[in-house]
N, CA, C and O atoms as a printed pandas DataFrame, in Angstrom:
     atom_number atom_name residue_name chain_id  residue_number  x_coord  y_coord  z_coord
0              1         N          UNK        A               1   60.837    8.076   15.245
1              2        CA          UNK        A               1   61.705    7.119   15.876
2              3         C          UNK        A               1   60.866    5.909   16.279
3              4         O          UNK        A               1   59.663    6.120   16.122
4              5         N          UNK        A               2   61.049    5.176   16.568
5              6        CA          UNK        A               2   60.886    3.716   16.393
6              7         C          UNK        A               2   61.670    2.786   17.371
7              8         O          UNK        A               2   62.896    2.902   17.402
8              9         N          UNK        A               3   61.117    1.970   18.084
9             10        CA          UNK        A               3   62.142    0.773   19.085
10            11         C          UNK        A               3   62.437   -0.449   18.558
11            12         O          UNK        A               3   61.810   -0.763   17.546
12            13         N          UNK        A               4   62.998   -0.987   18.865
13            14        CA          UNK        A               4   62.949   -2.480   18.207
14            15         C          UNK        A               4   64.379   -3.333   19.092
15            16         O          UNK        A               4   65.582   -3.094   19.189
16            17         N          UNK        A               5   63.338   -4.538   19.687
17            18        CA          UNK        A               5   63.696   -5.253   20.476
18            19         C          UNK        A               5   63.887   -6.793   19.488
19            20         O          UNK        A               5   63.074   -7.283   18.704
20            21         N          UNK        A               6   65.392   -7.338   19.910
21            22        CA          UNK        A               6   66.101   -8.850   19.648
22            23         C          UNK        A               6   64.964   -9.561   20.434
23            24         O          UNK        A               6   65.270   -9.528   21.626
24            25         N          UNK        A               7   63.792  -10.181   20.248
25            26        CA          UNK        A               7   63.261  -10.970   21.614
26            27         C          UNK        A               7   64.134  -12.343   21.316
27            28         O          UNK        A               7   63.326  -13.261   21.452
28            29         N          UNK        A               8   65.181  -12.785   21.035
29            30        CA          UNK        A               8   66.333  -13.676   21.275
30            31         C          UNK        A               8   67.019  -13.423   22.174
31            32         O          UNK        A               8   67.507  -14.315   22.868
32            33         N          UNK        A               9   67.214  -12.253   22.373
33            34        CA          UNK        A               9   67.974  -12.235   23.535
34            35         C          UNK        A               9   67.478  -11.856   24.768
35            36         O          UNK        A               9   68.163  -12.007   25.779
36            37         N          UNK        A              10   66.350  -11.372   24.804
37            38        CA          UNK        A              10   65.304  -10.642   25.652
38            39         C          UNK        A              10   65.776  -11.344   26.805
39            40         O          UNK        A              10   66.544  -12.247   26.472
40            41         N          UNK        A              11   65.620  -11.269   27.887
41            42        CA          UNK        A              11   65.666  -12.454   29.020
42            43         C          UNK        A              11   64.488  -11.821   30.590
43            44         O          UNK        A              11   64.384  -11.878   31.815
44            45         N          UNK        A              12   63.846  -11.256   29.341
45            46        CA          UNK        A              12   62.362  -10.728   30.399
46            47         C          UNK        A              12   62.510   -9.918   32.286
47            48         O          UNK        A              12   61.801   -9.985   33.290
48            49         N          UNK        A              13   63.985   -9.131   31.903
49            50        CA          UNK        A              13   63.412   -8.390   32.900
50            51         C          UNK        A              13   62.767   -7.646   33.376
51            52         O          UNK        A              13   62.627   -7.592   34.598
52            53         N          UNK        A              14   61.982   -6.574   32.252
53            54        CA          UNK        A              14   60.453   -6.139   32.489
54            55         C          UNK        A              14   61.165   -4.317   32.768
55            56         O          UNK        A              14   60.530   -3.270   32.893
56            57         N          UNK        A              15   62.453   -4.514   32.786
57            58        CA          UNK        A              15   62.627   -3.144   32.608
58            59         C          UNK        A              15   62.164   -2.042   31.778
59            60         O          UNK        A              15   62.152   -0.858   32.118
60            61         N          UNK        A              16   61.782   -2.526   30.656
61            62        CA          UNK        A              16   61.946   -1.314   29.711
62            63         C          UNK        A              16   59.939   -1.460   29.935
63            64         O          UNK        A              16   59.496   -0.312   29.960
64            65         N          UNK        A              17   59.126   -2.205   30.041
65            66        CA          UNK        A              17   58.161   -2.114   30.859
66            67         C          UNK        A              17   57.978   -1.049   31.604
67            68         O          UNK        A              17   57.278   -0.077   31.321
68            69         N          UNK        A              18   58.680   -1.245   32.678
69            70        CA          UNK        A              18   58.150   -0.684   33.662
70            71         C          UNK        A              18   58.919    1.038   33.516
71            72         O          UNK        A              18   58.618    2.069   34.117
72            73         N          UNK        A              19   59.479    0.905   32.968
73            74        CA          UNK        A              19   60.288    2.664   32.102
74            75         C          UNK        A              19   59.596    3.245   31.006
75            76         O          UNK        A              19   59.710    4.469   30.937
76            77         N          UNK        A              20   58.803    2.609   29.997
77            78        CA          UNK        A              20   58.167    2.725   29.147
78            79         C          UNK        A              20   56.738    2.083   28.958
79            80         O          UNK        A              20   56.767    1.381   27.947
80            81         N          UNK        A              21   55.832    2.071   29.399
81            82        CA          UNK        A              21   54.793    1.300   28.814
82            83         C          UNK        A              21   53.837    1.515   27.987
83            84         O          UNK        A              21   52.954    0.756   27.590
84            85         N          UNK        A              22   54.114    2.870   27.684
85            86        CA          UNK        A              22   53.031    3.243   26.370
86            87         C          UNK        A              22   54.164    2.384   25.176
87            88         O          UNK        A              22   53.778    1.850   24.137
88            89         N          UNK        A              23   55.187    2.423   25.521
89            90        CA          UNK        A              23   55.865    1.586   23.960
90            91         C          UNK        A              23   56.186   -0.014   24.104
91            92         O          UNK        A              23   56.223   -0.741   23.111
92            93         N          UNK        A              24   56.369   -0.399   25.165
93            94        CA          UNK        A              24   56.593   -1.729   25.396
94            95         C          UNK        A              24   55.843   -2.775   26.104
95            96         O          UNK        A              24   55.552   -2.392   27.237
96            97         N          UNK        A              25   55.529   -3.669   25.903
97            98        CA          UNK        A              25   54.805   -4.669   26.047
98            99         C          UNK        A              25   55.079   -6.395   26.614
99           100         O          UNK        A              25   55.931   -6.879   25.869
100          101         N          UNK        A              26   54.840   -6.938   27.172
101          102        CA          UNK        A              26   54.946   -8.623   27.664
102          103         C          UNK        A              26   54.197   -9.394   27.403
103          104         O          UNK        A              26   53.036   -9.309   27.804
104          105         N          UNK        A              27   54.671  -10.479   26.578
105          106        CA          UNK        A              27   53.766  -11.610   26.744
106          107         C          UNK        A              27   54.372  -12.853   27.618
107          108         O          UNK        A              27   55.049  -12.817   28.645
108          109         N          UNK        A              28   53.990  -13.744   27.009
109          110        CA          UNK        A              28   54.366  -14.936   28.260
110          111         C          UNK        A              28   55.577  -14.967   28.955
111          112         O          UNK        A              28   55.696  -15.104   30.173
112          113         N          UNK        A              29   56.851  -14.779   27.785
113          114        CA          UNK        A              29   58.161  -14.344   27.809
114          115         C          UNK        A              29   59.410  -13.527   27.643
115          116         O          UNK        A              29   60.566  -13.434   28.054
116          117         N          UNK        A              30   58.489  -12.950   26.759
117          118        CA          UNK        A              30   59.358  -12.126   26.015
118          119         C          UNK        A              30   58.601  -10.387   26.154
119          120         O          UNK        A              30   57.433  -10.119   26.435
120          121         N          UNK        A              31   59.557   -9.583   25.896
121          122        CA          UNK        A              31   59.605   -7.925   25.490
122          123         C          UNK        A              31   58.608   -7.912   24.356
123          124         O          UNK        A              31   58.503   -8.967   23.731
124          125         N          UNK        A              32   57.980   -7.055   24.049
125          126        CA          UNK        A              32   57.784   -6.610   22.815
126          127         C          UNK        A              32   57.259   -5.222   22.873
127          128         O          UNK        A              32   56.993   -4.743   23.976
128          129         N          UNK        A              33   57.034   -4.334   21.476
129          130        CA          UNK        A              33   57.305   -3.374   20.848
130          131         C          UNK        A              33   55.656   -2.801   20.405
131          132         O          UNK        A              33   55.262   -3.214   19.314
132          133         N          UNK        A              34   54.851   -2.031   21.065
133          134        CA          UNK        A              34   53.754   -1.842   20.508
134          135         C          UNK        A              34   53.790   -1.324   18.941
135          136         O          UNK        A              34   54.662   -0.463   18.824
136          137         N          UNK        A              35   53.344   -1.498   18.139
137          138        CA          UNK        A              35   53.289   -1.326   16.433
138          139         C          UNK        A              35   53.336    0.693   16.738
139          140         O          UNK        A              35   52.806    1.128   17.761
140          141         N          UNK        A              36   53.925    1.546   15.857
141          142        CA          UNK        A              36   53.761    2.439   15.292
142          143         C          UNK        A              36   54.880    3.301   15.791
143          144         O          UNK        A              36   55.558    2.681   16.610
144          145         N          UNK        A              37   55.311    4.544   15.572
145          146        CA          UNK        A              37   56.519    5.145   15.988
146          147         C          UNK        A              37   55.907    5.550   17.839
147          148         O          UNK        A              37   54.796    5.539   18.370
148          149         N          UNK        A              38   57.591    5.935   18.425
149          150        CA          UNK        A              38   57.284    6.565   19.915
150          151         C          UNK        A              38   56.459    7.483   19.757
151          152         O          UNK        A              38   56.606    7.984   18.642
152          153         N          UNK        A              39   55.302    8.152   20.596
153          154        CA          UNK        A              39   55.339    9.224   20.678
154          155         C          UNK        A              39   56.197   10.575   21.317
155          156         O          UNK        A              39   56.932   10.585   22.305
156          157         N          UNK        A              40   55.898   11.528   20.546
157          158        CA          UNK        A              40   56.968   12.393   21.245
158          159         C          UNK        A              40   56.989   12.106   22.242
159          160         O          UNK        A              40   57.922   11.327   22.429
160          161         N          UNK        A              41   56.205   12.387   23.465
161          162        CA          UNK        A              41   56.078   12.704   24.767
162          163         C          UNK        A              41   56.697   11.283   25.707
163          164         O          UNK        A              41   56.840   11.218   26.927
164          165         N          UNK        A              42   56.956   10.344   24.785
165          166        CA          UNK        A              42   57.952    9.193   25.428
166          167         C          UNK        A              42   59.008    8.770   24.862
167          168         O          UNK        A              42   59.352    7.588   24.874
168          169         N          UNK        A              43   59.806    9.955   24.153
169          170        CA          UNK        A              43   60.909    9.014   23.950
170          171         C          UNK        A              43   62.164    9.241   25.081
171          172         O          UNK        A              43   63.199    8.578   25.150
172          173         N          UNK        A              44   61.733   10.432   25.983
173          174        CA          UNK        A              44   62.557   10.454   26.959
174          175         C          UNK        A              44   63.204    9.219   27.758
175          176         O          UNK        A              44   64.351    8.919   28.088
176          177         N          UNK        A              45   61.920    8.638   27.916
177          178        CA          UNK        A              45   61.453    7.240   28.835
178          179         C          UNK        A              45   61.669    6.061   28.145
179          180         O          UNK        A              45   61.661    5.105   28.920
180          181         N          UNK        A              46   61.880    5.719   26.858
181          182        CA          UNK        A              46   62.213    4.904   25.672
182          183         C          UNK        A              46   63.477    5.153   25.752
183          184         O          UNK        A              46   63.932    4.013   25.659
184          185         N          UNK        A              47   64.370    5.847   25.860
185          186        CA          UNK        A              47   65.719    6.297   25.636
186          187         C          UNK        A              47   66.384    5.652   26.955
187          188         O          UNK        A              47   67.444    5.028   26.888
188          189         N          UNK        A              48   65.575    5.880   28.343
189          190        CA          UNK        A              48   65.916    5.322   29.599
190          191         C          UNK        A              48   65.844    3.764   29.202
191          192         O          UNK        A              48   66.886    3.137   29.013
192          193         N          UNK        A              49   64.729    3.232   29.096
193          194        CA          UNK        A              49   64.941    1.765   28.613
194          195         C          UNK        A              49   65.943    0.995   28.375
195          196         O          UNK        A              49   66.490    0.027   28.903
196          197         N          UNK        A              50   66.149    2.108   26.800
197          198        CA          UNK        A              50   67.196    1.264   26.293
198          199         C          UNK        A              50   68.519    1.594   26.839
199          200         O          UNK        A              50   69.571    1.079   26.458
200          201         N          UNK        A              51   68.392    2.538   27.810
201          202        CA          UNK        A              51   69.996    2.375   28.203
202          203         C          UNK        A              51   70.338    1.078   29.865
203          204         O          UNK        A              51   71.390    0.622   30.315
204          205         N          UNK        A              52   68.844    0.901   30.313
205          206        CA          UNK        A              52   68.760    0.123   31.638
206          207         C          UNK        A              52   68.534   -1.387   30.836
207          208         O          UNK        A              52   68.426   -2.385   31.548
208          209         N          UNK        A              53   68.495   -1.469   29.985
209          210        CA          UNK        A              53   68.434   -2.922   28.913
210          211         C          UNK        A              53   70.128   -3.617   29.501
211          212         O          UNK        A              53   71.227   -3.105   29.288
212          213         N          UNK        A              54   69.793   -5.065   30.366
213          214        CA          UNK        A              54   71.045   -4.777   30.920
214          215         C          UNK        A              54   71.846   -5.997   29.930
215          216         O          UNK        A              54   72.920   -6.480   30.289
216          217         N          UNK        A              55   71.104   -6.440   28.548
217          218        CA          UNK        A              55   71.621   -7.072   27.471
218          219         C          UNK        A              55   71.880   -6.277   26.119
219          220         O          UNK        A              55   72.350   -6.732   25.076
220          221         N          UNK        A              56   71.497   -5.095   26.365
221          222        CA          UNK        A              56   71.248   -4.119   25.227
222          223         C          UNK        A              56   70.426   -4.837   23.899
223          224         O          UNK        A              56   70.727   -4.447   22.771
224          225         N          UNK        A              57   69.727   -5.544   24.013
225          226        CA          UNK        A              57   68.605   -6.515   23.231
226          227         C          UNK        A              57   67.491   -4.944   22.490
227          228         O          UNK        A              57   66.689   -5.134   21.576
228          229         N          UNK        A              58   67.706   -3.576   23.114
229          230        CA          UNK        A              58   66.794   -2.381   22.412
230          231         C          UNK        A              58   67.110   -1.766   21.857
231          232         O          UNK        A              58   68.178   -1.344   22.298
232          233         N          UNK        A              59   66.837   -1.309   20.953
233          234        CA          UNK        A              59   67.819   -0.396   19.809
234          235         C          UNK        A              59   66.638    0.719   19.562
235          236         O          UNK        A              59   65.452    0.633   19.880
236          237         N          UNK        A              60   67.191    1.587   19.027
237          238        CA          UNK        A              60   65.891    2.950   18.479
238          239         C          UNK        A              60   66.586    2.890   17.048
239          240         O          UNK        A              60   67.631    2.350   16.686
240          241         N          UNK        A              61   65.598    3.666   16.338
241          242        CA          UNK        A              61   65.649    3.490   14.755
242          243         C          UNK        A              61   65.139    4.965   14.075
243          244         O          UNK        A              61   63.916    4.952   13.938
244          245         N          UNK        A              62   65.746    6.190   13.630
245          246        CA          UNK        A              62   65.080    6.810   13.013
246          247         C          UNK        A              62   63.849    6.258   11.926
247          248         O          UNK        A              62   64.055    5.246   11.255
248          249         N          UNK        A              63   62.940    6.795   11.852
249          250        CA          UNK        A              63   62.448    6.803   10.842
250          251         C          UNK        A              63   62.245    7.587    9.859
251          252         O          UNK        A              63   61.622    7.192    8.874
């Protein structure tokens, strides 16, 4: 599984940050997506993310 964030619509509330940070990342403005699938042991916390995403801008992706 896999995350993948719109950073168009992102509007940097740092949620999925601070719920996830082995998978998600900030730069100046925007969300982003560290490169490679979740690991198991976080997609619990990846799953929280994307449901506290209060633009739904996160999606998960089998791989």
């Amino acid at each position: 599984m896999k995350a993948v964030i719109d950073r168009e619509a992102c509007i940097c509330c740092q949620g999925c940050l601070e719920t996830c940070p082995e998978v998600f990342g900030m730069d100046e403005d925007k969300a982003f997506v560290f490169d490679g699938p979740i690991p198991k042991n976080s997609e619990k916390s990846c799953r929280g993310a994307v449901n506290q995403c209060p633009i739904n801008a996160i999606k998960l992706e089998e791989l």
